[in-house]
N, C-alpha and C positions, 0 to 999 in steps of 0.2 A: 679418671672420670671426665666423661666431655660433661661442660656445662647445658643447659639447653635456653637457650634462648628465648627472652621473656617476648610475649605477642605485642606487637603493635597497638597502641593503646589509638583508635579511632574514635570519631563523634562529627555527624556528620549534622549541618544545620543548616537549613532551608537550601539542601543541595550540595553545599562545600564542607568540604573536612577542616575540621578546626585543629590548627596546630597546638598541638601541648600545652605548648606555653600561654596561652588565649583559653584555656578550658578554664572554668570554678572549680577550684578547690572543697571538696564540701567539708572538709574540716574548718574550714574557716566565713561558712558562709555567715554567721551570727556574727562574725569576731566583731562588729558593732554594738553588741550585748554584752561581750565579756569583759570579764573584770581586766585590770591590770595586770596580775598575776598569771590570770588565765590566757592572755595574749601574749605574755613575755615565755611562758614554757610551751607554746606552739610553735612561738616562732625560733626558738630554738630548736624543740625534735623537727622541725622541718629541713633546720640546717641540715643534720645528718644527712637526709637526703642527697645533699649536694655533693657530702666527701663520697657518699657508699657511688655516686654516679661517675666522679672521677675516678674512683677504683675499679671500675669497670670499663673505664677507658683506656687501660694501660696503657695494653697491648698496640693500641694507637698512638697515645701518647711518646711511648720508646721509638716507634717510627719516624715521628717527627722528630726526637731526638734526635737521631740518629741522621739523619736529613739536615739538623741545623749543624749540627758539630761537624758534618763532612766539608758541609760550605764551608766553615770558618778555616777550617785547614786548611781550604787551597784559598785562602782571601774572602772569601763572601762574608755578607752581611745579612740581617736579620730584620725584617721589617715586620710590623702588627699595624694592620690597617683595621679602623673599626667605628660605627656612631656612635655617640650619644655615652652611655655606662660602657659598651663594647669598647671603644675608644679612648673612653678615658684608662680604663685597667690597661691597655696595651701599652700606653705615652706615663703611665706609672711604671710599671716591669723596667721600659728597655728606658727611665729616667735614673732606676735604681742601681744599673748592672755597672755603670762607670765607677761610683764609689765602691761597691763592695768587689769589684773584680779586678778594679786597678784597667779596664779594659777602654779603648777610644771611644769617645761619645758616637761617633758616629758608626759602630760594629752593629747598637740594636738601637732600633728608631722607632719613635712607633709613629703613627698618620690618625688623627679621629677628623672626621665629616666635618666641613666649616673651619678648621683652623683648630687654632691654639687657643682662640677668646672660646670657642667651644668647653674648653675645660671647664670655664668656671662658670661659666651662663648657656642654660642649656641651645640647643638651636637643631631639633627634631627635625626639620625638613632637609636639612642636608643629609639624608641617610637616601632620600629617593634623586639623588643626583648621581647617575649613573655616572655622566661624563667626567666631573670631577673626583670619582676613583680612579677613573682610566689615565687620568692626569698625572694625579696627584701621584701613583706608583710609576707610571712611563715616565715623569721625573726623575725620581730615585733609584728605581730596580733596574740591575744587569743581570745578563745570564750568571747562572751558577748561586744567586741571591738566595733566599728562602723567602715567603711572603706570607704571613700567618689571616686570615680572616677573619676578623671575632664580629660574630651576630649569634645573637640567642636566637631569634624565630627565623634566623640563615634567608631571609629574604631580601635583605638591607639592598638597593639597588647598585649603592655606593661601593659596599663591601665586592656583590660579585661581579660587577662591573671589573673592579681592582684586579680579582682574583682570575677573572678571564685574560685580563691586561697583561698579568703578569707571567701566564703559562706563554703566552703569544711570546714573548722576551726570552724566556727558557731559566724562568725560574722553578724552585721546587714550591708547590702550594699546601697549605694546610688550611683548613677547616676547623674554626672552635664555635659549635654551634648547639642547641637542645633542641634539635629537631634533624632527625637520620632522614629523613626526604626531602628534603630545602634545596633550593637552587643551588645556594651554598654547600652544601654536603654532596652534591653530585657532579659540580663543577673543580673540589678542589683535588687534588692528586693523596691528598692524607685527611680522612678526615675523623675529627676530635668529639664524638658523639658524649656531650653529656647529657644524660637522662633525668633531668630536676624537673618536669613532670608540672602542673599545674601550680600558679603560686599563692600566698598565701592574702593577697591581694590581685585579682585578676588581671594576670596581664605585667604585673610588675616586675622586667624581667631583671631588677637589679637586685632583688633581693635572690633566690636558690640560684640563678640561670646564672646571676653574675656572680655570687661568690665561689661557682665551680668552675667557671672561666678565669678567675684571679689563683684560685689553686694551680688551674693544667698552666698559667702562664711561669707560677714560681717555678713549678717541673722544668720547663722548656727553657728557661736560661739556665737555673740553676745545673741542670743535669749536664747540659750543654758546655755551662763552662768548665765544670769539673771534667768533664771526657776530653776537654782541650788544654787542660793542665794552668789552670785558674784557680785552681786550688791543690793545696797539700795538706793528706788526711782531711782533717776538716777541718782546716784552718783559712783562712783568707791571708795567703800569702802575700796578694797584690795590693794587699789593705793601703792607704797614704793615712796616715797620721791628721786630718784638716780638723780636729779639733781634739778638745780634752779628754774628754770619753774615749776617742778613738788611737787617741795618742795611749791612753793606760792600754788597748786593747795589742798594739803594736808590740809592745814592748812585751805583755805576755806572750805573745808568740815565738815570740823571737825567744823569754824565755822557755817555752816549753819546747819547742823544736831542738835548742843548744844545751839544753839541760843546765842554765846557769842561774844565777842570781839576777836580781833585778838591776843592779848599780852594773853588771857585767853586760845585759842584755843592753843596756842604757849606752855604756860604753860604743858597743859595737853597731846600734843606731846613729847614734852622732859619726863617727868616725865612715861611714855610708849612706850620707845623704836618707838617714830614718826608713832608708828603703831594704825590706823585709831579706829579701831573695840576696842582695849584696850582703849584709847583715851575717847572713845563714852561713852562706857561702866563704866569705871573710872566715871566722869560726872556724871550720871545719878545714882549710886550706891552713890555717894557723896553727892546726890540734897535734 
C-alpha cells in the first residue's frame, strides 16, 4: 500500500503564509483557564505528536544515516550547526557521543549561534547573523564532512547561511527542520522534515519542534555509530570506565560478551588497561 500524503497545512495572514510552527494551537488556546491536571495531560498527548512526526521521517532520516557513516569511514566528521534550543540539542548529542562511543571529541562537534556563553544564556539575535554561520563552518568543515542544520521554522539566517557554506566546500548537507518549505529544507542536499504542527504555546518551538529534533539527533549518531562498528550487539564496547556507575557497567559487558563471572571479567579488565575490546579479545585468544 502506497501511503498518501497528508495536504499541506496553509493559513495565510494579512497576505503571508504562516509557518507551522507560528500557527495557534486551538487545543491550547484557554490553556490559561486550565487546571493543572488539565495542562499537564495536553502537554503530554501533544508530545506524541512529536515521536508519530519522527516516524514519518524515516525514510530521511536512514539517508542521512547513511551519509554520516560513509564520511566517518573514509575520515570525515559530523557537524550540527544551530540557534538558540536548535543549537543547544546539536552541542548536547555530539557532547555525549565521546563517552558513550569511546569515539575523538572532535568526530561530532556541534556550532550553536553566539558561542558556547549561548548555551546557558540565551542570546536570540545571533540566529539572523548570516555571516557568522558562513564562518563559523568554513572554520571547521572539509570536503567529504557532513553538516547537519537544525532550525524548526528552517529560516535561521545563521543556520542557512552555514548550510550554503558548507555545500560550496563539498560537504554532504542535512536539514532538521518543521517546516518542508523553508529556506532550509530547500537548500540542504537531505532534508529531515519533522511535522509537530502548531505548539502548545505559540511559537514555542522548544517544546514538540525540539523534542522531535533531539529524537532524529539520537537516530543520527546512534545509528551512525553502530554501522561504523561502535558498538557490539548492543553493548557499548568503547565504554571507558570514568566512574563508578560506569566502571560496574564495564565489567558487565565484559562479563556478558566472555560469559564469565564477575572476579574473571575483573581479572581481564585490569590485566588490559579496563579497556573492553582488549579485554574481549585477550579471552577469546586465551580460550
Amino acid at each position: 500500500l502506497v501511503k498518501k500524503k497528508k495536504k499541506k497545512e496553509k493559513k495565510i495572514v494579512g497576505g503571508i503564509k504562516m509557518l507551522k510552527t507560528e500557527m495557534r494551537n486551538p487545543k491550547s488556546t484557554h490553556i490559561d483557564q486550565m487546571s493543572t491536571i488539565e495542562m499537564v495531560k495536553l502537554m503530554s498527548e501533544e508530545n506524541y505528536v512529536a515521536v508519530k512526526a519522527v516516524e514519518d521521517a524515516c525514510d530521511d532520516i536512514a539517508k542521512a544515516v547513511d551519509a554520516i557513516s560513509a564520511s566517518m569511514e573514509q575520515g570525515g566528521r559530523l557537524y550540527y550547526i544551530g540557534a538558540g534550543t536548535s543549537g543547544r540539542l546539536g552541542v548536547l548529542d555530539a557532547s555525549e557521543c565521546p563517552p558513550t562511543f569511546g569515539v575523538p571529541y572532535d568526530l561530532v562537534t556541534g556550532i550553536i549561534a553566539g558561542g558556547y556563553e549561548c548555551l546557558v544564556k540565551a542570546g536570540e539575535g545571533g540566529e539572523d547573523k548570516r555571516e557568522n554561520g558562513i564562518y563559523d563552518i568554513e572554520s571547521r568543515a572539509v570536503a567529504g564532512d557532513v553538516v547537519v542544520g537544525i532550525s524548526a521554522a528552517g529560516g535561521a539566517a545563521y543556520v542557512v547561511g552555514a548550510i550554503e557554506r558548507a555545500k560550496e566546500l563539498g560537504c554532504v548537507t542535512v536539514a532538521v527542520t518543521s517546516n518542508d518549505d523553508s529556506a532550509l529544507a530547500k537548500t540542504a542536499d537531505i532534508c529531515i522534515y519533522t511535522d509537530t504542527g502548531a505548539e502548545i504555546i505559540t511559537g514555542s518551538t522548544r517544546l514538540k519542534a525540539g523534542t522531535a529534533q533531539k529524537l532524529v539527533l539520537n537516530i543520527l549518531t546512534t545509528a551512525s555509530m553502530v554501522k561504523t562498528g561502535k558498538v557490539y550487539e548492543n553493548l557499548m564496547i568503547n565504554l571507558s570506565p570514568t566512574n563508578e556507575k560506569l566502571r560496574r557497567r564495564v565489567i558487565s559487558i565484559v562479563k556478558d560478551i566472555c560469559e564469565v563471572d564477575e572476579a574473571k571479567a575483573v581479572e581481564l579488565l585490569e590485566a588490559n588497561g579496563w579497556n573492553i575490546r582488549a579485554s574481549v579479545n585477550a579471552y577469546k585468544q586465551g580460550r
